[in-house]
C-alpha positions in Angstrom: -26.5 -17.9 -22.7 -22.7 -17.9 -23.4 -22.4 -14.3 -23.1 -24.5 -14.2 -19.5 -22.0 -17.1 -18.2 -19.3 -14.9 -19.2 -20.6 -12.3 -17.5 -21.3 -14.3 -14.0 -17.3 -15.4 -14.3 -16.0 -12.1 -14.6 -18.4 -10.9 -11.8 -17.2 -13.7 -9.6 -13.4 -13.0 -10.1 -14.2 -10.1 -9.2 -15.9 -11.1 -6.2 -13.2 -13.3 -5.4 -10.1 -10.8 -6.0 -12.0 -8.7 -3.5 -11.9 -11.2 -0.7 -8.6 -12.6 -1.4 -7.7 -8.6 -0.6 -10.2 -8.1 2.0 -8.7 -11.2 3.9 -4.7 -10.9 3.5 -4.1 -9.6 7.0 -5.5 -12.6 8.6 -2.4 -14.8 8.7 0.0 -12.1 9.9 -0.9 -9.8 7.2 0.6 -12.5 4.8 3.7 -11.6 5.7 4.8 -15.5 6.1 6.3 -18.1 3.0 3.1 -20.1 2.6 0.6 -17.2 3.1 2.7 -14.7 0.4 2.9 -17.9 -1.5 -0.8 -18.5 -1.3 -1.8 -15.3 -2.1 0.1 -15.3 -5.6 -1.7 -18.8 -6.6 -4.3 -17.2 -6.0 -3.9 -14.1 -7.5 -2.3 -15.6 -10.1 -5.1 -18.2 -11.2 -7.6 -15.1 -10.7 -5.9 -13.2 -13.7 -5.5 -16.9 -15.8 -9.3 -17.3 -15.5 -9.8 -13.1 -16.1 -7.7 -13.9 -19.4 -9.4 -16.5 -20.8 -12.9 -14.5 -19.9 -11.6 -11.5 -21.9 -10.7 -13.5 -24.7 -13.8 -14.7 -25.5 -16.3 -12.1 -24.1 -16.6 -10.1 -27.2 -18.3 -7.1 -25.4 -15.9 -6.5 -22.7 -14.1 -2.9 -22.2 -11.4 -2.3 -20.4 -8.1 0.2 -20.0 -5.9 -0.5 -22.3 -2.0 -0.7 -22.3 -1.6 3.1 -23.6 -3.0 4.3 -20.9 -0.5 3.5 -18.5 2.6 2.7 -21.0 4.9 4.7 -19.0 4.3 3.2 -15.7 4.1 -0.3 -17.1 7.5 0.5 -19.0 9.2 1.2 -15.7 7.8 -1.7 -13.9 8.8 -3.8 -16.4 12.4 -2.2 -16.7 12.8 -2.9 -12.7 10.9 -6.2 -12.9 12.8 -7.1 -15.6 16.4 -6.1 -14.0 15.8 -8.0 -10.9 15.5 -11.1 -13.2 18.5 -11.1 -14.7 20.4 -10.9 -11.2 19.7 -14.4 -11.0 20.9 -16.0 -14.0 24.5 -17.5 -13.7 27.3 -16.5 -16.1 27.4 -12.9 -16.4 29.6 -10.4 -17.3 32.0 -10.9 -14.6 31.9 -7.1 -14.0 28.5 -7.9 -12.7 28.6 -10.5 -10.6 28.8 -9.7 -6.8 32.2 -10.1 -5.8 31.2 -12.5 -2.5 30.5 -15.4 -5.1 34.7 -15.0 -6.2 35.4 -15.2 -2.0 33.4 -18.0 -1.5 34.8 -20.5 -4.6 37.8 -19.5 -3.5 37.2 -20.7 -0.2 35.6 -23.9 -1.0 37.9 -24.4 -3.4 35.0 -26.0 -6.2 33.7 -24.3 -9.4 30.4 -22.1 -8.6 28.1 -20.3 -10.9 28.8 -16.5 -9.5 25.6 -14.2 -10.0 25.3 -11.0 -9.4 22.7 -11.4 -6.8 23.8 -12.8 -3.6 20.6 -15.1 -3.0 18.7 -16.3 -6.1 16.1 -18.2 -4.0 15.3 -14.7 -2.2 15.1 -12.7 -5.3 12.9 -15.0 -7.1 10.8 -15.0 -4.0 10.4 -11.1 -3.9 9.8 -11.1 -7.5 7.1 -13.4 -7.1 5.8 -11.6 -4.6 6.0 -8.3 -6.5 4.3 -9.5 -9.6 1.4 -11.2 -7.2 1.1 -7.0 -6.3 1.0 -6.0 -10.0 -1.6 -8.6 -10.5 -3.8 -7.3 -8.1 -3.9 -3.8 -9.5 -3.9 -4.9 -13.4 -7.5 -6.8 -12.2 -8.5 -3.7 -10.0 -7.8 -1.2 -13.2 -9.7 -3.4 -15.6 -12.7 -3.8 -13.3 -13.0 -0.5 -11.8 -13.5 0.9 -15.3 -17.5 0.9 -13.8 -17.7 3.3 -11.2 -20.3 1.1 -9.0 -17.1 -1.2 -8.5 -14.5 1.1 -7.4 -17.2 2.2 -5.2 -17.7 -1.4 -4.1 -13.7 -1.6 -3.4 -13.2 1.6 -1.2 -16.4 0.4 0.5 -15.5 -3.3 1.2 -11.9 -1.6 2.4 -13.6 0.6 4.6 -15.8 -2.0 6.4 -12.6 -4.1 6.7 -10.7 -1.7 7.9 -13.2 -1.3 10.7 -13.5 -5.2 11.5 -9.8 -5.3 12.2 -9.5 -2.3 14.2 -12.3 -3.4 16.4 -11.0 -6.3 16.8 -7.8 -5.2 17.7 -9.4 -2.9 20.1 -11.2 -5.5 21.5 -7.6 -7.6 22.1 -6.2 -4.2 23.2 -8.9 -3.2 25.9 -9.5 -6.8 27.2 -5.4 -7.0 28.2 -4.6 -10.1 25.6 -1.4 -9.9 24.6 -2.6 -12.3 21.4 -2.5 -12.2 17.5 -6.0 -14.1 16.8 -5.0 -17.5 18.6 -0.9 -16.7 19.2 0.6 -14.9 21.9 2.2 -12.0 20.8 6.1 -12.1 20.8 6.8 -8.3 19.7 5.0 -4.8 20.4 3.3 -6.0 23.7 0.7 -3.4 24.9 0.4 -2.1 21.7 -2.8 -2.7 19.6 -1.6 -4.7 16.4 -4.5 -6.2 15.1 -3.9 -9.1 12.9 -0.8 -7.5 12.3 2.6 -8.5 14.2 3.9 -4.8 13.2 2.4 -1.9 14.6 3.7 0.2 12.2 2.6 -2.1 9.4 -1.2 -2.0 10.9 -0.5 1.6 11.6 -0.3 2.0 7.7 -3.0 -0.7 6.6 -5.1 1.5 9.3 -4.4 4.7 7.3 -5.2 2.8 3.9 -8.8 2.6 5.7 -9.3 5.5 6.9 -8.7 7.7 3.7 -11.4 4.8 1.7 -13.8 5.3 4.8 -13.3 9.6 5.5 -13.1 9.9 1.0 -16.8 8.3 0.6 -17.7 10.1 3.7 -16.9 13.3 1.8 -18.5 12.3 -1.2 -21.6 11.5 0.1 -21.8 14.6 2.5 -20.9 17.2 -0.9 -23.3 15.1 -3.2 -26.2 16.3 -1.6 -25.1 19.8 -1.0 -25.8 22.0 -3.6 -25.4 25.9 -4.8 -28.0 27.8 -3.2 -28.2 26.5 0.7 -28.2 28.5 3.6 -25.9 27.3 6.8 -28.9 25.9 8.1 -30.4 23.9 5.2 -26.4 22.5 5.0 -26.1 21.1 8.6 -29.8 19.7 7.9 -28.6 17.6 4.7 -24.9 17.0 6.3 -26.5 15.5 9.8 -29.3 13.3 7.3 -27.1 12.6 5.2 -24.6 11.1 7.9 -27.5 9.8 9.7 -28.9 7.6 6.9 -26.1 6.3 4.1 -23.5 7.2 5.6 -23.5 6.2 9.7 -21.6 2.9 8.9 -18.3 4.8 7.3 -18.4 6.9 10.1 -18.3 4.0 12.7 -15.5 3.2 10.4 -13.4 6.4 10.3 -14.1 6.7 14.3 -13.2 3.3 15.0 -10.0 3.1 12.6 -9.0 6.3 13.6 -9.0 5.1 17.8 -6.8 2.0 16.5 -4.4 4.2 14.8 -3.6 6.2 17.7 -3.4 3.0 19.8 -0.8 1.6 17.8 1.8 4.3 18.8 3.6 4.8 15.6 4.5 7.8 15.4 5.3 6.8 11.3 2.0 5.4 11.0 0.1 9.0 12.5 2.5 11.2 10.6 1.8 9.3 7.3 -2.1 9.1 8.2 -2.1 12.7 8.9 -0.4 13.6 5.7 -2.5 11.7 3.6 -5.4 13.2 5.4 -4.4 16.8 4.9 -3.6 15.6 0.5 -7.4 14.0 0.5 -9.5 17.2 2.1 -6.6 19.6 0.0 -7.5 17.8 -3.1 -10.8 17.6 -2.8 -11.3 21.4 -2.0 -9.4 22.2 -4.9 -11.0 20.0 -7.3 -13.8 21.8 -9.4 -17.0 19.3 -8.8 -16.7 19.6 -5.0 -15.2 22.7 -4.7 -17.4 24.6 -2.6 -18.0 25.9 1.5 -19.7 22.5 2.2 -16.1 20.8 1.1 -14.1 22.8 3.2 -17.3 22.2 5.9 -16.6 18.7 5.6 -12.7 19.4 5.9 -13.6 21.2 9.7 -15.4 18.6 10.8 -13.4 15.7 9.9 -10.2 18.0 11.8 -12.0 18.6 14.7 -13.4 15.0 15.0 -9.7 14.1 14.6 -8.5 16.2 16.9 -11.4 14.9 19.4 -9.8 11.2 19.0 -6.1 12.1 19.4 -7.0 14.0 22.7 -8.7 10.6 23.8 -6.7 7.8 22.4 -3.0 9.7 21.6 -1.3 10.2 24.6 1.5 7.8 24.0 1.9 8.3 20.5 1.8 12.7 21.4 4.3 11.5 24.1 6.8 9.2 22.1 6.7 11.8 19.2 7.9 14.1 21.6 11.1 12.4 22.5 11.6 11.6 18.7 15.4 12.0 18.6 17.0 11.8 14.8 20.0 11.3 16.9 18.9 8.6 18.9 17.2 6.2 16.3 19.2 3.0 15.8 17.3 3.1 12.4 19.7 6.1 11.5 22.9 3.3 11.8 20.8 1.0 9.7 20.6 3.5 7.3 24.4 4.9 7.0 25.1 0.8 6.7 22.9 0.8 3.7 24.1 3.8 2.0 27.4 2.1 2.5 26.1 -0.8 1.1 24.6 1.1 -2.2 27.9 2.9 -2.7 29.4 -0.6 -3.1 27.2 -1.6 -5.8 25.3 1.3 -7.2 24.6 -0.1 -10.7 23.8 -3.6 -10.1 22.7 -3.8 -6.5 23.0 -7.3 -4.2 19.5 -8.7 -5.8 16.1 -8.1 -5.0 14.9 -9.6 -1.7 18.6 -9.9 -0.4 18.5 -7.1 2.0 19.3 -9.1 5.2 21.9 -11.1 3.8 23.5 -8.0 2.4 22.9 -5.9 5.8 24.9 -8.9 7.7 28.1 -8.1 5.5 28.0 -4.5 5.7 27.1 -4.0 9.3 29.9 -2.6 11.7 30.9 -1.6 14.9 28.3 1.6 14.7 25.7 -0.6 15.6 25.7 -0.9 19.8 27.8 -4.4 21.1 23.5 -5.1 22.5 22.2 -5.1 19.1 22.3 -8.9 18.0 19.3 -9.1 16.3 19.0 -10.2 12.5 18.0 -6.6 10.3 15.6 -8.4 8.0 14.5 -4.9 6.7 15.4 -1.3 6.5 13.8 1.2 8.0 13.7 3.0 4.5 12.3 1.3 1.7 13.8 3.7 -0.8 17.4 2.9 0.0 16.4 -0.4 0.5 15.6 -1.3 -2.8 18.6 1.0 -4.3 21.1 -1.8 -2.1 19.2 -4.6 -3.7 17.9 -3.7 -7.2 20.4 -0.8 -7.6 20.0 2.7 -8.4 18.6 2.9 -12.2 16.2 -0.3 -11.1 15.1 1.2 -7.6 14.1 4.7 -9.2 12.3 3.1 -11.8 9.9 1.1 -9.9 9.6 4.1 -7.4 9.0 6.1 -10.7 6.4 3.7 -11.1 4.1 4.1 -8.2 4.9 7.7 -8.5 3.4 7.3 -12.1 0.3 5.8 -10.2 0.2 9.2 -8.1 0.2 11.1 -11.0 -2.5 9.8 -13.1 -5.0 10.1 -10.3 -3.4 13.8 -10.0 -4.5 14.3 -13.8 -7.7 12.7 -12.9 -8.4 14.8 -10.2 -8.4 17.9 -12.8 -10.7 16.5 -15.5 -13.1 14.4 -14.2 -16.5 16.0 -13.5 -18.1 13.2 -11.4 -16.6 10.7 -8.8 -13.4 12.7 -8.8 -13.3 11.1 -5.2 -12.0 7.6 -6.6 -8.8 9.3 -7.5 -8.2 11.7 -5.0 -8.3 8.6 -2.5 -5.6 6.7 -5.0 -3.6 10.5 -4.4 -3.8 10.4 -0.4 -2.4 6.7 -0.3 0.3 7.4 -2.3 1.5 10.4 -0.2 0.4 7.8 3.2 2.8 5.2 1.5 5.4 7.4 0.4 6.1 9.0 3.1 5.8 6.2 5.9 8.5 4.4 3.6 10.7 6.9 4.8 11.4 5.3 8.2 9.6 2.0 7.9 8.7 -0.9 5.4 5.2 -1.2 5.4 4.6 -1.3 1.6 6.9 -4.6 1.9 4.4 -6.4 4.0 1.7 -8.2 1.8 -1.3 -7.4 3.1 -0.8 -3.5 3.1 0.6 -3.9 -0.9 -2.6 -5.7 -1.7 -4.3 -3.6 -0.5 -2.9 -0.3 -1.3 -2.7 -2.3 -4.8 -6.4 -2.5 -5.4 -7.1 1.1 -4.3 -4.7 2.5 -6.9 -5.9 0.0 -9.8 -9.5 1.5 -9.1 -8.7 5.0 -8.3 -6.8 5.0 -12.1 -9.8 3.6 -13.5 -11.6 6.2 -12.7 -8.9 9.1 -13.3 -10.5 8.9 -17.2 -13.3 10.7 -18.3 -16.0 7.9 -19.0 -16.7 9.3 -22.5 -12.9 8.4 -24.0 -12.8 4.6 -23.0 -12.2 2.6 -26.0 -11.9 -1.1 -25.9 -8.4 -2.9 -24.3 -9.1 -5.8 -22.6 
């Protein structure tokens, strides 16, 4: 029937968002022109052929816009600003004063704009709106609970093909990135990744999806009542039947982590760690000894790991010097750069070019290399979007954060969905502190679908109403 076709194309978009997400670190973690490029056709057809589906399925439910009208407001205020960078003949108090210089210089009229690459905003833009796409198609799917629970699984398992694969490189002494040889972070595990700090978060992004339904599982069949005993009985069954393939993931992930020596990538694990076993023992349907059980075992079996697989990464956090990083420099050039242009910004995506004009002598005479990103991805979109556009799209994730937060407090069953959406926003938050890892593809993807479906499920199921 028409309504059963209908049904079969939505599942398969669904299907196919997940492997469009499952597969984005393959080609460097997408972090290339024609793979980003890619994945928004892709996404981008994926929520055209969603569209017309909802139109004409009658039946459909799905989260509607006042739900999340304050998040989508500020994503749409800081979408919307970096737009208008890009357009020529603005107010001339606007316009980045490098575009006066340089039709001076060449001596020929030129359309000034306030950003100071239109080609490289457009690009992040495009890019930007490829993440949102991915989350608007998580959040109306994940309404049903046996999806999200499909998503955090399928990340889990895919999390643990890439880390054993990159343990595999790792322990065999290839220096390769699937068929390339490696040309940065030799003899550190990578995986698919050509950042170890960027795997190091993707990594962490796994292992909270893999350690949350571990938890889950484990407190689902505890219940009032049990002695110590009867507990490690279920807990040891439990793992031991459903639940032996998430812990092959957590173990595994967790070993790749370490191996990747970022010490950004641990601290921001760990954190988001400590938020998903805090939350969960706080929140009312799994608070209970068997939680804070769970919350021991998954310490010690960390600890266990680090002992084996973190000597470098215990040894280079060590040394950690705040007066040694060259990243500090890079970030007193980009204040400097953000004082220059607080309101308007240099445009979205335009970081490098901007960097290269504001760069000085503080950097050492050695340092040649091309900064194509900060190691701060706060006051790196403040230089580019400016500071009104910056905090609101950092508003917005935080938005994200929130509503799982709210979920967390009144939903009764699978509070886990968004208590895992809570522990990747405080991984992501704070390992864009002193990296960029939310500005490689694959990771945004990804952390993009595990927030869409953890806010699905931050609603009680009994007030959905119908939004498309």
């Amino acid at each position: 029937s028409w309504i059963s076709c209908l049904m079969l194309m939505k599942q398969t978009i669904f299907r196919l968002l997940l492997a469009v997400v499952v597969l984005s670190p393959l080609p460097f973690a997408s972090n290339r022109p024609w793979s980003w490029s890619l994945l928004a056709v892709l996404v981008g057809l994926l929520l055209a052929t969603w569209s017309v589906a909802s139109l004409f399925d009658g039946t459909s439910r799905g989260v509607g816009l006042r739900r999340i009208w304050p998040v989508l407001g500020l994503f749409c205020l800081a979408a919307g600003w970096s737009v208008l960078p890009t357009v020529p003949f603005t107010p001339w108090e606007w316009q980045h004063p490098l575009w006066n210089d340089l039709d001076v210089v060449l001596e020929r009229g030129m359309a000034p704009k306030v950003t100071l690459d239109a080609y490289e905003t457009r690009t992040a833009l495009m890019r930007l709106l490829s993440y949102a796409g991915v989350f608007w198609l998580s959040l109306q799917y994940c309404r049903s609970a046996d999806r999200a629970r499909q998503v955090f699984h399928a990340l889990s398992v895919a999390g643990l093909a890439y880390a054993a694969y990159g343990l595999i490189v790792h322990f065999a002494g290839l220096e390769t990135i699937l068929w390339f040889d490696k040309w940065a972070y030799r003899g550190h595990l990578t995986s698919t990744f050509v950042n170890r700090n960027s795997y190091a978060t993707y990594a962490g992004l796994g292992l909270l999806c893999s350690v949350g339904l571990i938890v889950q599982i484990v407190t689902g069949n505890i219940r009032g009542g049990f002695s110590a005993r009867q507990a490690a009985r279920a807990i040891l069954e439990t793992l031991a039947g459903r639940g032996w393939l998430l812990i092959a993931a957590a173990f595994t992930i967790a070993t790749a982590l370490l191996l990747t020596h970022s010490r950004g990538g641990f601290l921001g694990s760990a954190l988001g760690l400590v938020a998903l076993l805090f939350a969960a023992g706080l929140s009312r349907p799994l608070r209970s000894r068997a939680m804070w059980g769970a919350g021991a075992v998954v310490a010690l079996v960390g600890i266990a790991i680090f002992s084996l697989s973190g000597e470098v990464t215990d040894v280079r956090l060590a040394r950690t010097s705040l007066d040694t990083e060259i990243r500090d420099e890079f970030n007193v050039i980009t204040m400097r750069g953000i004082e220059s242009t607080p309101g308007f910004g240099t445009g979205y995506g335009t970081f490098e070019s901007a960097f290269r004009m504001y760069r000085d002598s503080s950097l050492p005479f050695s340092f040649s290399r091309t900064v194509a990103k900060a190691h701060n991805t706060y006051l790196e979109n403040a230089l580019e979007l400016g500071i009104p556009a910056a905090a609101a799209l950092i508003g917005a994730i935080a938005g994200l954060g929130f509503i799982c937060l709210l979920g967390i407090r009144r939903r009764r069953r699978n509070v886990m969905f968004p208590i895992i959406g809570l522990a990747a926003t405080v991984l992501v938050g704070a390992h864009s502190l002193v990296d960029f890892s939310l500005q490689i593809p694959a990771v945004a993807v990804t952390y993009a679908m595990i927030m869409g479906a953890a806010c699905a499920q931050s609603w009680p199921s009994s007030g959905w109403r119908r939004g498309g």
